[in-house]
C-alpha positions as CSV (number, residue, x, y, z in Angstrom):
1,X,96.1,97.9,258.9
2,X,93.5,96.3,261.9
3,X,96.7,93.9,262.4
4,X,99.2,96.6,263.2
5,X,96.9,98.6,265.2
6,X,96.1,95.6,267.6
7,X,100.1,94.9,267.6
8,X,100.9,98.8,268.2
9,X,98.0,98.2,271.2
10,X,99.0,95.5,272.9
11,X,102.8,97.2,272.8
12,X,101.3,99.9,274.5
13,X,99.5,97.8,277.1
14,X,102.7,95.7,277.9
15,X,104.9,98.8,278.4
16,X,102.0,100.9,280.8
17,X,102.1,97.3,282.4
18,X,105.8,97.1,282.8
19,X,105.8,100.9,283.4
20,X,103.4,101.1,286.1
21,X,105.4,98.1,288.0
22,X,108.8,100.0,287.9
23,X,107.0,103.2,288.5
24,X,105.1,101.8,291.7
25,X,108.5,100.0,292.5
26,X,110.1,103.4,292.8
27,X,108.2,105.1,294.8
28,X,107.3,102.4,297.2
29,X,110.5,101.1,297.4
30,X,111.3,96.9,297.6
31,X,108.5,94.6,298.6
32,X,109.1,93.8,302.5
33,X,111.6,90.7,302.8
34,X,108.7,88.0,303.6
35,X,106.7,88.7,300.7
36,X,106.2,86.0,298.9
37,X,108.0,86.2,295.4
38,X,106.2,87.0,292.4
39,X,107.8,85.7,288.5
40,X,105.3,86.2,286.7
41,X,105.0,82.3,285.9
42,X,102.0,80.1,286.2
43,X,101.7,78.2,289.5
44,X,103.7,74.8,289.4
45,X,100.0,72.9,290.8
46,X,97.2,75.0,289.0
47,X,93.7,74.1,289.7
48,X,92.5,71.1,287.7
49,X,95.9,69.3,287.8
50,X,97.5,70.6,284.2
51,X,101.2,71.4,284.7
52,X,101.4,74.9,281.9
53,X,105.1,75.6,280.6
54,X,106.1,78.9,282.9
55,X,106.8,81.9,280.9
56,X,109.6,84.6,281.4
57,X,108.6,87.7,283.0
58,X,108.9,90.9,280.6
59,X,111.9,92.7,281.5
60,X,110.7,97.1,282.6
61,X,113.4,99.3,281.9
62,X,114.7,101.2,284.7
63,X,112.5,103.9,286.4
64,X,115.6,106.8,286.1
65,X,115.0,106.5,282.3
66,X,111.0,106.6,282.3
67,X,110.2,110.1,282.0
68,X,107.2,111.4,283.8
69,X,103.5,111.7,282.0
70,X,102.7,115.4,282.0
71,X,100.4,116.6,284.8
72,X,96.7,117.0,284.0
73,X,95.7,120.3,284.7
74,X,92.7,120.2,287.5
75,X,94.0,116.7,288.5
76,X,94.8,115.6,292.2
77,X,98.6,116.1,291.1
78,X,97.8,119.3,290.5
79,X,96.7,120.2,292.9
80,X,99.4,118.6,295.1
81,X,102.3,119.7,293.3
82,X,102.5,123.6,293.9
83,X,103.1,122.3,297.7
84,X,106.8,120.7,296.5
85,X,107.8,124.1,294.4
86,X,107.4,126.4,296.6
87,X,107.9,125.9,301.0
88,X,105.4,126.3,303.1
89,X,102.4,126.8,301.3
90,X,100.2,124.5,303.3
91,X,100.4,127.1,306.3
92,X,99.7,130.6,303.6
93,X,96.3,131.4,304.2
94,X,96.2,132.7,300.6
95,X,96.7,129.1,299.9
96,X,93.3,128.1,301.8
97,X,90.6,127.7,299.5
98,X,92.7,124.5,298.2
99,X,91.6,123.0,301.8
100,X,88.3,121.7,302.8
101,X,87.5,120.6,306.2
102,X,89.4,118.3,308.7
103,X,92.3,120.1,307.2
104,X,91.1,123.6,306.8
105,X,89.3,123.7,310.5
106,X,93.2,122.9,311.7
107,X,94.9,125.3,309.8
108,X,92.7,128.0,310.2
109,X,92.6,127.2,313.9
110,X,96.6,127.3,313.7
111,X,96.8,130.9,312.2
112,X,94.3,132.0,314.6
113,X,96.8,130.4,317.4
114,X,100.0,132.5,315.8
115,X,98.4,135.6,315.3
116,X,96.8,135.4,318.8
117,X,101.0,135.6,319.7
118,X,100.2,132.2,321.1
119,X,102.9,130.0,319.2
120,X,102.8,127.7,316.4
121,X,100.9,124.8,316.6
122,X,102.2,123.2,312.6
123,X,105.6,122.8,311.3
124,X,105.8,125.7,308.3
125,X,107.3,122.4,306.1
126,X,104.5,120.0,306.6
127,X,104.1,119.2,302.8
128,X,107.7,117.9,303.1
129,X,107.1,115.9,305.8
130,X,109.3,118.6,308.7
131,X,112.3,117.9,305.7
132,X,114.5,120.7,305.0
133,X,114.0,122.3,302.0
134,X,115.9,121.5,298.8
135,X,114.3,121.9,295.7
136,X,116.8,120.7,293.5
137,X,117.2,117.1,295.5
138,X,113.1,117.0,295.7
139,X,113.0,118.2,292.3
140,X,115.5,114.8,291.3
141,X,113.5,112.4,293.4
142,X,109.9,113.4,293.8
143,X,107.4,111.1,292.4
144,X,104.0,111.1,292.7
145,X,101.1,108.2,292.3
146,X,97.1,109.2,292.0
147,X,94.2,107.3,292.9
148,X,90.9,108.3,292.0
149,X,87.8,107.0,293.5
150,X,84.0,108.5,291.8
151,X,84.9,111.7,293.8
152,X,87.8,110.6,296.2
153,X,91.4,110.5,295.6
154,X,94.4,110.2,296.7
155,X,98.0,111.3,295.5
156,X,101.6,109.8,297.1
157,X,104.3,111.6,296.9
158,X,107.5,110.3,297.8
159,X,111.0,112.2,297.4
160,X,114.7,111.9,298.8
161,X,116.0,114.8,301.4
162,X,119.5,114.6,302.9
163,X,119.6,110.7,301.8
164,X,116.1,109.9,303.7
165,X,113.0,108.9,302.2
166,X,109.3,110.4,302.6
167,X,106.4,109.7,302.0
168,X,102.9,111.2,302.4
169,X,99.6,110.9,301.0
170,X,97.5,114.0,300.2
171,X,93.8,113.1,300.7
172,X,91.1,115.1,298.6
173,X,87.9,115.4,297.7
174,X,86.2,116.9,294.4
175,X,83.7,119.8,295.1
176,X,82.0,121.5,292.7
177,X,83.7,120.2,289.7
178,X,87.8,121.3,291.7
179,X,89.5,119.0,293.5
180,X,89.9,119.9,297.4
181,X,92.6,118.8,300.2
182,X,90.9,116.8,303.1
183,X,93.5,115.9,305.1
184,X,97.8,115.0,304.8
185,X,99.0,112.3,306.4
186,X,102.9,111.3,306.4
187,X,103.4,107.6,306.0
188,X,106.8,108.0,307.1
189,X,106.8,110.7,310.4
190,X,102.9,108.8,310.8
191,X,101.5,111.4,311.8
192,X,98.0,113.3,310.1
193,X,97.1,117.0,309.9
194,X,93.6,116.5,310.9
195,X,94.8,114.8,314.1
196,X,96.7,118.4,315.1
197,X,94.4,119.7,318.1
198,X,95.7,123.6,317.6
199,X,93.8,125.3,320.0
């Protein structure tokens, strides 16, 4: 029995290995062009001069095939998500307690701006990066990584709009047990909400 648990464990560990590297492949999309290769096999010259047999990389099955780990309630992700199923909920005030300050001092500075009859000083689709809205295609593509840090995180999301990628990262902070939105920033338009001076 101890056998087939440690060979049922170490399965597991290869695939969430394998998993993870199609997974992050995915949403980050190739390595850039001078990167330097990586197989997987021992360096031709390791230290101490012993020459070790390389080894084939284990093959990941394809990322349209992996099917996504349920979100955690109270997680980052869950946070996040409601922001990609349903448009412009960044800008509802209703929305706000989900902010804590930069991003909450610019957004409530923004509705103070439009109801003063003053303008707009955000794009209404700022959680999709100023995409147009299509929930079925963000629905197909969107894919989300979280990094938690003691009582930091952060969660990518990445999705496919009109054939153009996007990317932003959702900054957030726990307070009192919930986690909070600090700021958005869109690796692909680079631009940051708490840089918006709406005033």
């Amino acid at each position: 029995m101890p056998c087939r648990a440690v060979l049922a464990l170490s399965t597991m560990c290869l695939l969430a290995v394998g998993l993870s590297g199609a997974a992050a492949q995915g949403l980050f999309g190739a390595p850039p062009a001078n990167a330097p290769a990586d197989s997987g096999a021992p360096s031709a010259n390791p230290p101490g001069g012993a020459v070790e047999p390389a080894t084939p990389p284990v093959a990941s099955p394809p990322t349209d095939n992996v099917s996504a780990a349920p979100i955690q309630p109270g997680s980052p992700t869950a946070v996040v998500r409601p922001f990609y199923d349903q448009v412009n909920l960044e800008v509802d005030p209703s929305e706000r307690s989900h902010f804590i300050d930069p991003a909450k001092t610019v957004l409530d500075k923004s509705d103070a701006l439009r109801k003063s009859g003053q303008g707009e000083c955000l794009d209404p689709n700022m959680a999709l990066d100023n995409a147009d809205y299509d929930k079925d295609e963000i629905d197909k593509s969107l894919k989300t990584l979280e990094a938690i840090n003691a009582d930091q995180a952060k969660v990518v999301v990445a999705f496919v709009v009109a054939g153009n990628p996007h990317r932003l990262e959702w900054k957030l902070k726990k307070v009192g047990g919930d986690w909070k939105i600090t700021d958005l920033l869109s690796v692909t338009g680079e631009w940051a909400l708490s840089q918006y001076q709406c005033e």
